[in-house]
N, C-alpha and C positions, 0 to 999 in steps of 0.2 A: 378902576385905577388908571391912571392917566399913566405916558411913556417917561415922563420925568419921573415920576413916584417911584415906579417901580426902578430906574437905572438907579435913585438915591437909594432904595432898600439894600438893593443888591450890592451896592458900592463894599465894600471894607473898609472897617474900623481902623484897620490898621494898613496903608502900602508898603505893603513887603520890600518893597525895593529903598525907599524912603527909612523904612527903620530900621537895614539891612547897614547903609549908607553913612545913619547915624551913630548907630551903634559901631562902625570901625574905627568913626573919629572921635566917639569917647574911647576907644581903648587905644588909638594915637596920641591923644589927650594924656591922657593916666600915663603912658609910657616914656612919653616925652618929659614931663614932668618927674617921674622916676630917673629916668638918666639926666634931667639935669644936676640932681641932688650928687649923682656917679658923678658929675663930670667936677661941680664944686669939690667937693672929699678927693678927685686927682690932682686938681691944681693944689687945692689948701696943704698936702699928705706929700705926695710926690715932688711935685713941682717946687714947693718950700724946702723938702729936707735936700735935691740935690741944689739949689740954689746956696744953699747953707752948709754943703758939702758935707752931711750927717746922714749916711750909707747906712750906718750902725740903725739907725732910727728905720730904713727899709725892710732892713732884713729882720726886723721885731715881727713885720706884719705877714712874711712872705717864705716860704719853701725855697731852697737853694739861690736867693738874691745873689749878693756878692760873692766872692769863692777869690780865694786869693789866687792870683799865676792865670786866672780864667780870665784871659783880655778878651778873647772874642765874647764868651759867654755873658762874661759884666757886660760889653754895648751892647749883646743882644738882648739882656735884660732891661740896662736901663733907657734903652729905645723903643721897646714896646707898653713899657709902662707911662712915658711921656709921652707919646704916638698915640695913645688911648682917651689920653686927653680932646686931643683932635677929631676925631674920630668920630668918637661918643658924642660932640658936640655939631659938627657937621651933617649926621647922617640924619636926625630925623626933618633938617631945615629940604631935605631933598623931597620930600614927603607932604609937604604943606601946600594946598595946588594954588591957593596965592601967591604965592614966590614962584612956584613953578611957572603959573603963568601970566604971570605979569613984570616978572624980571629973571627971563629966560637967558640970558647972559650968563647973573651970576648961579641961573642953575644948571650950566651946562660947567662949567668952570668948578664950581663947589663938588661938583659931578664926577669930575676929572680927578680930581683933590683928593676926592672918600673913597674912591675908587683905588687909585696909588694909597694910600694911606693901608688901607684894608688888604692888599696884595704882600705890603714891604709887612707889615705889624703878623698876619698870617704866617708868610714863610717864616719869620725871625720866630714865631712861636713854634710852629715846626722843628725847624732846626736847636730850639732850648730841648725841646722837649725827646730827641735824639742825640743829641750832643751830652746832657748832663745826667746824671743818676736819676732814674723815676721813682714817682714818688706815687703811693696808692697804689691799685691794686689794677692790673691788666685791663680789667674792665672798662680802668677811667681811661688809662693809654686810648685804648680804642673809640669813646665817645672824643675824649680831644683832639684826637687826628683827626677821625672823623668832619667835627668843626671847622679843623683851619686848612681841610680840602676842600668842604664843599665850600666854604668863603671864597677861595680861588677859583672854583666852578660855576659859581654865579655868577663873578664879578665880570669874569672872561664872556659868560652867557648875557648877561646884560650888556656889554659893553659890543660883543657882536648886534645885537638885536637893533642897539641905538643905531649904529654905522648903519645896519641896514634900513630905517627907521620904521623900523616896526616897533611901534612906542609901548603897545599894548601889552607884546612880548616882553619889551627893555623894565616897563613896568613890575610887570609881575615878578620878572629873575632879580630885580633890585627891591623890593619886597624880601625877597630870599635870602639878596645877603645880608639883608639889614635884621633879619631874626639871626641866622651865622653869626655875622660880628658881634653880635648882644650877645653873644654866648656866655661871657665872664661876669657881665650884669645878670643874665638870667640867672646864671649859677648862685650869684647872691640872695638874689630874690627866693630862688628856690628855697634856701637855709632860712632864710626870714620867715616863710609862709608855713614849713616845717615844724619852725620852732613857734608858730602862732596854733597850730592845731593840733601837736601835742603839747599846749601848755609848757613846752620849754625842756620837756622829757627829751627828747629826737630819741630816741629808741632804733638802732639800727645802725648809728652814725658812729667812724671810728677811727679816726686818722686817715680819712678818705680811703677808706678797705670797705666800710659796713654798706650791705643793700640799700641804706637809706643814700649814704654819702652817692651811691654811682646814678637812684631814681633823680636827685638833686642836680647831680652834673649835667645830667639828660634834660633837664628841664629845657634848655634852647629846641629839643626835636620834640618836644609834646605841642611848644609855642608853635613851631612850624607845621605841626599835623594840622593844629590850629588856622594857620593860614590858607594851607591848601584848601582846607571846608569854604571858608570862608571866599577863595577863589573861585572855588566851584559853584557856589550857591552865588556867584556874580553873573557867572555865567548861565545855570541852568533859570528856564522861566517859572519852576516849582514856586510857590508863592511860600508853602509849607519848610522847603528848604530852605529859603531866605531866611523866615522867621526862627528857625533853630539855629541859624546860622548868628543872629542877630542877639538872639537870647545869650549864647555860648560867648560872644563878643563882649557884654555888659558883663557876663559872669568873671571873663577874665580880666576887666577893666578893675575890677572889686579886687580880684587877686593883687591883682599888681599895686593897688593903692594899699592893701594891706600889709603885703611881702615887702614892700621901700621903707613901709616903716618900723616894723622891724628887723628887716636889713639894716639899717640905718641907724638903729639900737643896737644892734650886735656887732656891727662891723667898724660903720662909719664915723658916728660919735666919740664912741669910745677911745680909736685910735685918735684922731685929732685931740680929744684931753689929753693925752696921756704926754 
């Protein structure tokens, strides 16, 4: 057996790294394409009814929207639901390493943008969310806070990282907060994928009180358990890690194309008819 023969035997079928790589950009793929159907249903929903100054049409779809005498609270509502628009749209162009790096202007700038956007949209969620009557059951208080601290925790962690240009750092904490931010799309996704695997039963679900409603809300920190692996298995040279890591990425690629679309039956379609 000759020295080429045998390095081709022993080669792999598969480079761990290569379909490690692959698999994160089909479930950037899948994702991106999921929020942008989010970000159409904000402008079409949102965007139209306050243009049209039909409040009434908001609070059909939303827990304590408008509240009469509540000036702060209405612009703190109707800023972060129009802020979401931007946002949602912004944040995965940060992500695409064509843009990153071949028009590094506008991605240091778009940068800046998702960054300020994600901090003001945070806090003003925060502040609804102690300012007004809660709604659901303690458990969810504590996943939403939860949410729109660590949002501010990344942002601040990324945004030190870049200054100091440790990119690799800046990277990964911006990773983070872009699972954070996606907290209210996950949240959807999660009801859509719910209602696809119990056949539409959701058993457990109950004015956002039920076990199911709080596993749902959580759905943004299963995403992120998600990412860690998938960071880690960048880093370790496990071959075997990568490929679980890789498999777990396609798996949740499949989610997410399945949970938008019935999200998107449940949520999004419907209100826009109506």
């Amino acid at each position: 057996m000759t020295d080429s023969a045998a390095t081709t035997r022993s080669r792999p079928l598969i480079d761990p790294r290569k379909a490690l790589s692959f698999a994160g950009a089909v479930w950037f793929v899948t994702a991106a394409i999921g929020q942008l159907a989010f970000v159409l249903y904000i402008a079409a929903f949102y965007y139209v009814s306050t243009f049209q100054g039909d409040f009434a049409r908001m609070d059909s779809r939303v827990i304590h929207g408008f509240i009469n005498g509540d000036l702060l609270g209405n612009a703190l509502f109707l800023s972060h639901v129009l802020l979401a628009f931007w946002i949602t749209a912004s944040g995965p162009m940060q992500f695409i390493p064509q843009v990153r790096n071949r028009f590094r202007t506008f991605h240091r700038w778009n940068g800046r943008f998702y960054l300020t956007v994600a901090l003001l949209t945070s806090s003003g969620a925060l502040m609804l969310t102690y300012l007004r009557p809660h709604f659901g059951s303690p458990a969810l208080l504590f996943v939403n806070t939860a949410d729109g601290v660590l949002i501010i925790a990344f942002g601040c962690l990324a945004l030190r990282a870049a200054l100091k240009r440790r990119f690799d750092d800046h990277r990964r904490w911006a990773l983070r907060m872009f699972i954070a931010v996606s907290g209210v799309w996950f949240f959807r996704l999660g009801y859509g994928f719910y209602f696809f695997i119990t056949a539409g039963e959701m058993p457990g679900s109950h004015n956002l009180s039920g076990p199911a409603d709080i596993a749902v809300a959580s759905t943004w920190i299963f995403a992120l358990a998600g990412l860690e692996f998938y960071l880690l298995a960048q880093r370790r040279r496990s071959g075997a890690i990568k490929l679980v890591a890789a498999a777990m990425a396609i798996a949740a690629a499949g989610a997410v194309l399945v949970s938008s679309y019935f999200a998107a039956h449940m949520f999004w379609l419907p209100t826009l008819a109506a």
